[in-house]
C-alpha positions as CSV (number, residue, x, y, z in Angstrom):
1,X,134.6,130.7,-3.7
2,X,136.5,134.0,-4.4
3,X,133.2,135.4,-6.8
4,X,131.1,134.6,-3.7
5,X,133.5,136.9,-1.5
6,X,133.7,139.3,-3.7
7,X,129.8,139.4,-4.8
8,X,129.7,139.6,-0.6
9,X,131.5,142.3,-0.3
10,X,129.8,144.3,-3.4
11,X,126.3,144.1,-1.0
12,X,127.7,145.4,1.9
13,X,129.0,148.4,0.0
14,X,125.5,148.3,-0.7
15,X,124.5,148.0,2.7
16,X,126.6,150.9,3.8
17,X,125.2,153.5,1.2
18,X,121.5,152.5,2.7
19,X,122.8,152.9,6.2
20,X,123.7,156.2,5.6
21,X,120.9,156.9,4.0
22,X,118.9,156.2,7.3
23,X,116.8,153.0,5.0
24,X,118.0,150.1,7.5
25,X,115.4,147.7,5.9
26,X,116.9,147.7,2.4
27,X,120.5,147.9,4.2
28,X,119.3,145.0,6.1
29,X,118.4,143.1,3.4
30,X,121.6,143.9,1.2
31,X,123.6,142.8,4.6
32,X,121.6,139.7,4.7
33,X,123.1,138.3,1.0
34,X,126.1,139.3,1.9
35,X,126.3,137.0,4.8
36,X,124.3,134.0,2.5
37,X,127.3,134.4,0.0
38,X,130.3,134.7,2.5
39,X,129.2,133.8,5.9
40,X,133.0,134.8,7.5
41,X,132.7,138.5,6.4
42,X,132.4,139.8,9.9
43,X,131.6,143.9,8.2
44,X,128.7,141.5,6.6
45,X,127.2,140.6,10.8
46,X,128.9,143.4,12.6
47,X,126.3,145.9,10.0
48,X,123.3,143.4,10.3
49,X,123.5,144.0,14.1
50,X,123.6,148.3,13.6
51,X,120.9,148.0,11.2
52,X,118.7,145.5,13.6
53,X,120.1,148.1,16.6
54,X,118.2,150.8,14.3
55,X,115.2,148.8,14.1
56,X,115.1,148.7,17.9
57,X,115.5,144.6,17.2
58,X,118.4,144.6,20.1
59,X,118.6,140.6,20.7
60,X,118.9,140.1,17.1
61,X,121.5,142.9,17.2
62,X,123.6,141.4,19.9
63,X,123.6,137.8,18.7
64,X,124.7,139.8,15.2
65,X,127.9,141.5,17.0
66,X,128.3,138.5,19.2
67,X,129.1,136.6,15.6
68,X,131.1,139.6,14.4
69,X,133.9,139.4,16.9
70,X,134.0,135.8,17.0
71,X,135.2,135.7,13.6
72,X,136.8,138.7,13.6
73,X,138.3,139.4,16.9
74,X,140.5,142.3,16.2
75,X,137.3,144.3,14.3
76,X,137.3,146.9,17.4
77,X,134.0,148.6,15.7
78,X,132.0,145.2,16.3
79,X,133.3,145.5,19.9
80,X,132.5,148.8,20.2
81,X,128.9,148.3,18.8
82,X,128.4,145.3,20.7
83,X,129.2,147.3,24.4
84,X,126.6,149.9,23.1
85,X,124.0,147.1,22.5
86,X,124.5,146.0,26.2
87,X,124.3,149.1,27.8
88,X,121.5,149.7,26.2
89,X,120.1,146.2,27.5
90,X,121.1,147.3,31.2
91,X,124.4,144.5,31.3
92,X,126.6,147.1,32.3
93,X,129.3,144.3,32.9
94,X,129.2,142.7,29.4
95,X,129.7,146.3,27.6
96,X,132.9,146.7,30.0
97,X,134.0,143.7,28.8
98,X,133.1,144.6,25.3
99,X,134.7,148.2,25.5
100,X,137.6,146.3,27.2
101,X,138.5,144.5,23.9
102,X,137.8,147.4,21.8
103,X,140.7,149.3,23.4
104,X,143.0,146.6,23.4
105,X,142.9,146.7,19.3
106,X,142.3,150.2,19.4
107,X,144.3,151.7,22.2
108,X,143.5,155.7,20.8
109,X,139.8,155.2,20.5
110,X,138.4,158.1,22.6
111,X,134.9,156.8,22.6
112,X,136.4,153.0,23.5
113,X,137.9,155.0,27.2
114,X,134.9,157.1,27.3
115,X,131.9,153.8,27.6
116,X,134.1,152.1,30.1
117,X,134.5,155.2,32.2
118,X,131.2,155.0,32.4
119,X,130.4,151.3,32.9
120,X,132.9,151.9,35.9
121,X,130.9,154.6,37.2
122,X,127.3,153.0,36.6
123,X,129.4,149.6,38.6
124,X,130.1,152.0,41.3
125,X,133.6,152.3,41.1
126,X,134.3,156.2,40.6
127,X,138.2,156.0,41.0
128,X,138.1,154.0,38.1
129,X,135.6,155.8,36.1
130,X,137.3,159.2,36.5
131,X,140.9,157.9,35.3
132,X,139.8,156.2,32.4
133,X,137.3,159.2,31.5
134,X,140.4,161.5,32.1
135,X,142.1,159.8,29.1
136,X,139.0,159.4,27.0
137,X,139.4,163.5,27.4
138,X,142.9,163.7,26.7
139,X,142.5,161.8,23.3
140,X,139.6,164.1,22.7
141,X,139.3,166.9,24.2
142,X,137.3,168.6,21.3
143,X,134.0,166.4,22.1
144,X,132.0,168.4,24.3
145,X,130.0,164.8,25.6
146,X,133.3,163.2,26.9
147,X,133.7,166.2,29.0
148,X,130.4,166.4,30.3
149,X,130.5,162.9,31.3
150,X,133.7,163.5,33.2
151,X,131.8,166.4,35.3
152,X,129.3,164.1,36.1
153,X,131.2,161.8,37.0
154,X,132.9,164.3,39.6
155,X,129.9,165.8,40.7
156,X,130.5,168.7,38.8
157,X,126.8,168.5,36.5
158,X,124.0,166.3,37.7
159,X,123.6,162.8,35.1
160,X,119.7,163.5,35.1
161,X,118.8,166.6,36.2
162,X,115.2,165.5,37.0
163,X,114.2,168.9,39.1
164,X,114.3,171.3,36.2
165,X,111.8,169.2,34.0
166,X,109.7,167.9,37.0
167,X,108.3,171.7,37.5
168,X,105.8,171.3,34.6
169,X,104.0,168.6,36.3
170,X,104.6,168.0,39.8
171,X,104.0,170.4,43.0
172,X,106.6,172.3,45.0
173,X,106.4,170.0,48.0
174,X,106.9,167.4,45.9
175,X,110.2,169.0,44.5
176,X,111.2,169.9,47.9
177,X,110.9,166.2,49.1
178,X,113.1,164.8,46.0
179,X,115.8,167.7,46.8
180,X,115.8,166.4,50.2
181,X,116.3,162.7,49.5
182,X,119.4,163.5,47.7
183,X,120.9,165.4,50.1
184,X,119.9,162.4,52.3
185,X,121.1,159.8,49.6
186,X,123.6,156.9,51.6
187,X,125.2,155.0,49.9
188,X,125.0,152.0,52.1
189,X,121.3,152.2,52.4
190,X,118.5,151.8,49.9
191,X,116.5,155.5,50.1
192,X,113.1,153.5,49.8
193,X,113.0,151.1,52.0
194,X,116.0,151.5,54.3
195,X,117.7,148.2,54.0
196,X,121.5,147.5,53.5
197,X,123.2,147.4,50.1
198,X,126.6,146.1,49.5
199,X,128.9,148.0,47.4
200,X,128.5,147.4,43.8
201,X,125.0,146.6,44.3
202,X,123.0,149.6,44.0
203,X,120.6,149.6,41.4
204,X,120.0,153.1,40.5
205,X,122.1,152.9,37.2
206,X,120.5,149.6,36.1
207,X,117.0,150.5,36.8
208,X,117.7,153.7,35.2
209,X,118.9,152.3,32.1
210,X,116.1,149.0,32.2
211,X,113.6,152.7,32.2
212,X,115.5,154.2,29.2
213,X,115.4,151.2,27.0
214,X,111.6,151.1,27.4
215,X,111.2,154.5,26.4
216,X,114.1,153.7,23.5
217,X,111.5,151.3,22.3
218,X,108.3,153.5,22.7
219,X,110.6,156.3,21.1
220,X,110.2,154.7,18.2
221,X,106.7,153.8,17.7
222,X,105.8,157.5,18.0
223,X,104.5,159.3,14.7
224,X,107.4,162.2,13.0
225,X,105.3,163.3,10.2
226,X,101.5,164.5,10.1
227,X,99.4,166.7,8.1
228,X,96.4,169.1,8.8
229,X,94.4,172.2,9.6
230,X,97.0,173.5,12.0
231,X,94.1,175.5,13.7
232,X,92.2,172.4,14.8
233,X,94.0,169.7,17.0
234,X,91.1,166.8,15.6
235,X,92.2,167.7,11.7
236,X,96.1,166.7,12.2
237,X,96.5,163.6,10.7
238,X,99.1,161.0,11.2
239,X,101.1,160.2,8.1
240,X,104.1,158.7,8.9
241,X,106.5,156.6,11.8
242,X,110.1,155.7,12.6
243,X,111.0,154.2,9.5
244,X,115.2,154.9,9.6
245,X,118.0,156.5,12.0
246,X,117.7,160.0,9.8
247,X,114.1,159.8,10.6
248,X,114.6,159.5,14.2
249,X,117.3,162.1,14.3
250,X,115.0,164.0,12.6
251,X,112.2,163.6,14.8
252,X,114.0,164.6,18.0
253,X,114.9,168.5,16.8
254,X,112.0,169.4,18.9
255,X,110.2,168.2,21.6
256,X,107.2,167.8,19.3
257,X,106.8,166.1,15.8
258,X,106.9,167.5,12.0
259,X,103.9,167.7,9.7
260,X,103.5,168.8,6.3
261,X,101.3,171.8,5.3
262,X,99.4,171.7,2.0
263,X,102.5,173.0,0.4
264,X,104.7,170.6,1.9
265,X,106.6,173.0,3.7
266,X,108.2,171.1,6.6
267,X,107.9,173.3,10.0
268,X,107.8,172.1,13.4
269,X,103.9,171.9,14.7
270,X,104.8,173.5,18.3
271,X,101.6,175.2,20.0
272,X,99.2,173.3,18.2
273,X,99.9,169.3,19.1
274,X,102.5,168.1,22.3
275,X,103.0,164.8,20.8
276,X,106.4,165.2,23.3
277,X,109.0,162.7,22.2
278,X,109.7,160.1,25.4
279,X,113.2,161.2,27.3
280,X,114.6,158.9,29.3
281,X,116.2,161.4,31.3
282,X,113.3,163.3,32.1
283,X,111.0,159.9,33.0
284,X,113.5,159.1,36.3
285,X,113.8,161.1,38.9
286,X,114.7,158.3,41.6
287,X,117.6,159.0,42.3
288,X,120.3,157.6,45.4
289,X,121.2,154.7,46.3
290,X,118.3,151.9,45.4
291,X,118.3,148.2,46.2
292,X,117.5,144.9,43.6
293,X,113.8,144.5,45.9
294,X,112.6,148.1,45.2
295,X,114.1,148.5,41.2
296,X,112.5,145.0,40.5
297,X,108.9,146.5,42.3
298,X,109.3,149.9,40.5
299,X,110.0,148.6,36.9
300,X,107.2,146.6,36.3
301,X,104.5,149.4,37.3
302,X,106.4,151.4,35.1
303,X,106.6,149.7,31.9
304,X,103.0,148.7,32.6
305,X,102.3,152.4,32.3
306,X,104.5,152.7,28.5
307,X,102.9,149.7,27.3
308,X,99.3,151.9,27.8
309,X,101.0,154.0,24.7
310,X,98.2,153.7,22.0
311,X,99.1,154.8,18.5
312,X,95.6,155.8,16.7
313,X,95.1,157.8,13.2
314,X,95.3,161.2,14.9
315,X,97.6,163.2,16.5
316,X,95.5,164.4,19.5
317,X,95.0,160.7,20.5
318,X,98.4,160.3,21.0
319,X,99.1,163.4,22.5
320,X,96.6,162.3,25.3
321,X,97.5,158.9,25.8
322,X,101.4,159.9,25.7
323,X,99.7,162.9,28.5
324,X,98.2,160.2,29.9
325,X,101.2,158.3,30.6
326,X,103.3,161.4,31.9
327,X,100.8,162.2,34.7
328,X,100.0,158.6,35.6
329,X,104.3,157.8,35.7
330,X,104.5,161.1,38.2
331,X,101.6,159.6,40.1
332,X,104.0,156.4,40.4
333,X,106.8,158.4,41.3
334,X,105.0,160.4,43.9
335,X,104.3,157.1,45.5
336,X,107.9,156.4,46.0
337,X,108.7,159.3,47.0
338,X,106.0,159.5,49.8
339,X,107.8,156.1,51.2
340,X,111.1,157.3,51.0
341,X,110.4,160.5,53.1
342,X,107.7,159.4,55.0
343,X,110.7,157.1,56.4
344,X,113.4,159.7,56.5
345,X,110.9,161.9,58.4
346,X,111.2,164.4,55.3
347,X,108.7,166.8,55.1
């Protein structure tokens, strides 16, 4: 019924003015009538699946989008939000596809060029990665991320950059060791264990991605908001967690969290408790060419080591236990990385 439509569309406007807000509950729920009243508004499930993506729910996310495009085809955002959603979930395939369609409706969507660029280059097809990053560029030229990506891609600026942040807690030899293996990186030959890999099979990306969605995850269990004696670590109390995107954004200013002084002046609680915020980027430093056997031994003593996260009423419980899990991960890594040299007779 037209009323039904129309009452539809009156809760996604809803929707969208919770969204932007950061509240991606009450959006959720808004999103939610609207697809009860007109189940073929496609805005109605392409917006459910953001607001489940914000809520780190990513299968209920992708099965939203999945919807979306089915009965909207030509809605290139869905696409787009969908190839986000993949990547995310490591199916670096899928989100090419996905980013595919998207630029097929939308042929002068930067960002559509941009995320298959690189899917090509996570794939391990370069050529292909640097022309369709090249033309992501020439449609935007003003984004400073497009043209980062396009560096990386042609070795101009390192994707991770692991050795700047690994001099807080690892050794020099250490350092010097994980220098040396990418120098020595081949890309015919997994760095750990010295067997062949076929082209297009290297792990590297995808176990760097499967790491990154773990700590996505963890990212948002972590506390943004406490309050406290700032001159005793054991009086900071946790108030508040991850509730929206705004809070998130808002919690990754710093490395650390906000808290709340007695006069509820915000301020960022630096010196006095390292509850760091998890980056992907600076939790994986393997790097070269790795092989299916080694990424699908590594991850799981990994993630073992995020799911030891515990969240407790105070902050300096979670700044050792999020400690804890930075030292033991580097332990992990250092294992690794013993292998990998020990067999390239680096020393």
């Amino acid at each position: 019924m037209k009323s039904d439509e129309a009452y539809a569309k009156m809760y996604v406007t809803k929707g969208l003015k919770f969204t932007k807000q950061g509240a991606h509950k009450k959006a959720l729920r808004a999103y939610k009538k609207a697809k009860l009243l007109d189940p073929k508004n496609a805005w109605a499930w392409t917006n459910t699946g953001y607001s489940y993506f914000q809520l780190r729910d990513l299968d209920k996310a992708l099965l939203n989008y999945l919807e979306a495009v089915k009965i909207d085809p030509q809605n290139w955002q869905a696409w787009i939000n969908l190839a986000v959603a993949c990547e995310t979930d490591a199916k670096f395939d899928a989100a090419l596809k996905a980013y595919g369609q998207a630029r097929k409706i939308n042929p002068k969507n930067a960002w559509a060029w941009h995320g298959a660029g690189l899917m090509y280059y996570y794939l391990g097809d370069s050529e292909k990665a640097i022309s369709y990053l090249k033309e992501a560029v020439r449609r935007k030229l003003g984004i400073k991320k497009i043209r980062e990506t396009l560096q990386i891609v042609t070795g101009q600026r390192d994707i991770r950059s692991p050795i700047l942040h690994f001099k807080r807690w690892s050794n020099p030899l250490l350092l010097g060791k994980i220098k040396k293996l990418i120098e020595n990186s081949i890309p015919d030959k997994c760095l750990y264990c010295g067997s062949n890999v076929k082209e297009g099979e290297n792990q590297e990306f995808v176990c760097a991605q499967k790491l990154r969605k773990h700590i996505w995850l963890i990212n948002y269990k972590l506390p943004y908001q406490a309050k406290g004696d700032t001159k005793s670590m054991q009086s900071v109390e946790v108030t508040k967690y991850h509730q929206s995107l705004s809070d998130y954004l808002c919690s990754t200013k710093g490395d650390l969290f906000y808290y709340t002084t007695k006069s509820n002046e915000m301020k960022l609680l630096r010196d006095m408790v390292r509850v760091m915020k998890f980056s992907a980027d600076f939790m994986i430093p393997l790097k070269g060419t790795l092989c299916k056997d080694c990424s699908n031994k590594f991850l799981p003593s990994a993630k073992e080591l995020f799911n030891d996260l515990k969240i407790g009423k105070w902050a300096k419980e979670i700044d050792h236990s999020v400690t804890s899990i930075y030292k033991n991960y580097y332990k992990l890594v250092s294992l690794w990385v013993d292998k990998a040299s020990e067999r390239l007779n680096i020393k």
